[in-house]
N, C-alpha and C positions, 0 to 999 in steps of 0.2 A: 630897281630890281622888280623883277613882277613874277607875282603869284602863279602858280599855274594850277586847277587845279582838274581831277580825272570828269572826262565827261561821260559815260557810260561804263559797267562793269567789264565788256567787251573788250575796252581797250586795255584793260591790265590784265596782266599772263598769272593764271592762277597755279601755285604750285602745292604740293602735297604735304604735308609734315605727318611726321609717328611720333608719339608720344606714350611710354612704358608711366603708367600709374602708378608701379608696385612699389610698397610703401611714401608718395607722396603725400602731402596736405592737401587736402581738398581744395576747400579757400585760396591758396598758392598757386596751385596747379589753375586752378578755376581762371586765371587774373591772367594769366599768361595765354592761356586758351583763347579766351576771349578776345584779348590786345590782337592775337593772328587772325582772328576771320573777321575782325572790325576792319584790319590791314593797318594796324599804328606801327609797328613795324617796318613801315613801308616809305619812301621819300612819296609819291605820289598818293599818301593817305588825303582821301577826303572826307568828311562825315557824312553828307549826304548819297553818296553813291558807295555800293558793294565795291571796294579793293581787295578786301581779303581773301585768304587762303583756305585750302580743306585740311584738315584738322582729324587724323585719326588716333583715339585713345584706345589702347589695349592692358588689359590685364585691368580693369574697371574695378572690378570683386576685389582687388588688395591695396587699395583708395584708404589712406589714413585719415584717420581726424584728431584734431588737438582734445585733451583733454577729455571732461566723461560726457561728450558729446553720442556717444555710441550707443549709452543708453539712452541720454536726457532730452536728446533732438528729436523731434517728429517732425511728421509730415503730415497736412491735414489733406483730407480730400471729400468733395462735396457734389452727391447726383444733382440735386437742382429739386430733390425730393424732400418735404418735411421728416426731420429726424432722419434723415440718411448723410449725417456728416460724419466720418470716422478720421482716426488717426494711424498712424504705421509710425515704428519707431525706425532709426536707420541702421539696429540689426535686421527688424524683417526684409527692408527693403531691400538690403545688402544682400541676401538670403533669395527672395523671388523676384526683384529687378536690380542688378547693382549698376546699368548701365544710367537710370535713373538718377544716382546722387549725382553724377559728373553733368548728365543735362540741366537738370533743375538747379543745379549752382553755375552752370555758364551763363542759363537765358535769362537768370535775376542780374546778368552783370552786362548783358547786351542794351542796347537802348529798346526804350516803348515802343517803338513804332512800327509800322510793316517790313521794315527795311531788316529788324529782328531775328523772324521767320524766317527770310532770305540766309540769313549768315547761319542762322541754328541748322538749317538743313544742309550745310557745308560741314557739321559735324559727324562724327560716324564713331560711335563709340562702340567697344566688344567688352566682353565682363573674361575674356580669358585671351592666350596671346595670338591666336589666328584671326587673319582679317583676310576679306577676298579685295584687297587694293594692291596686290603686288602688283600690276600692269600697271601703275600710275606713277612706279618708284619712289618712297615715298622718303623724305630725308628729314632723319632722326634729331632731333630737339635732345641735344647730351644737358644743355642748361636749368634743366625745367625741374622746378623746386617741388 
C-alpha cells in the first residue's frame, strides 16, 4: 500500500465552515478549530503542506470559560519598551477585543512555524452573529463542543 501524500495547498479544495461560539469552551472549541485549518479532518492531511479549511467563528463575545478563569486569566502584553509590559484580564478583553480570546487560543494550538501564519489567516472571527462570507456558503459545524 503506498502513502500518498498532498503536494501543494492548490491541490485540495478548500471548503468553508461556521461555527456559533455562544456559550462554548474556549479550550474545546479552540482544539476542534484548529484540527479544521491544520486539515486533520481530512484523508489527504499532510503536516507539511496547508490542507486545511477556512474556519468562520460568530458570536466571539459569548465564548465560555471553565471555571474562575474570567477573572484569574490574563494576558500579558509587551512594547519592546522598558517598563511598558502590562496585563488585561479576559473580562477586559472580552469587553474591547473578544475576537482576540478565540485567536490567541487557536494560534498556541497551531504548529511553530511559517506554515502557522498561513492557517491563522484562514480564520475569520466576528464577536457578534454577522459575518460578510455569505457568498462562500459556509456549512455549519452542529458538533462543536
Amino acid at each position: 500500500m503506498k502513502t500518498t501524500l498532498a503536494k501543494t495547498s492548490a491541490d485540495t479544495e478548500k471548503k468553508w465552515y461556521i461555527v456559533d461560539a455562544t456559550g462554548k469552551t474556549l479550550g474545546r472549541l479552540s482544539v476542534q478549530i484548529a484540527a479544521i485549518l491544520r486539515g486533520r479532518h481530512k484523508p489527504t492531511y499532510t503536516p507539511h503542506v496547508d490542507t486545511g479549511d477556512f474556519v468562520i467563528v460568530i458570536n466571539a463575545a459569548k465564548i465560555a470559560l471553565s471555571g474562575s478563569k474570567e477573572e484569574n486569566k490574563s494576558y500579558m502584553f509587551y512594547s519592546g519598551w522598558v517598563g511598558n509590559a502590562y496585563r488585561r484580564s479576559v473580562a477586559a478583553m472580552r469587553a474591547r477585543r473578544p475576537e482576540f480570546l478565540i485567536t490567541h487560543a487557536v494560534k498556541g494550538m497551531l504548529p511553530k512555524n511559517r506554515l502557522a501564519s498561513v492557517m491563522l489567516k484562514k480564520l475569520k472571527v466576528y464577536a457578534g452573529a454577522e459575518h460578510p462570507h455569505a457568498a462562500q456558503k459556509p456549512v455549519e459545524i452542529i458538533n462543536a463542543k
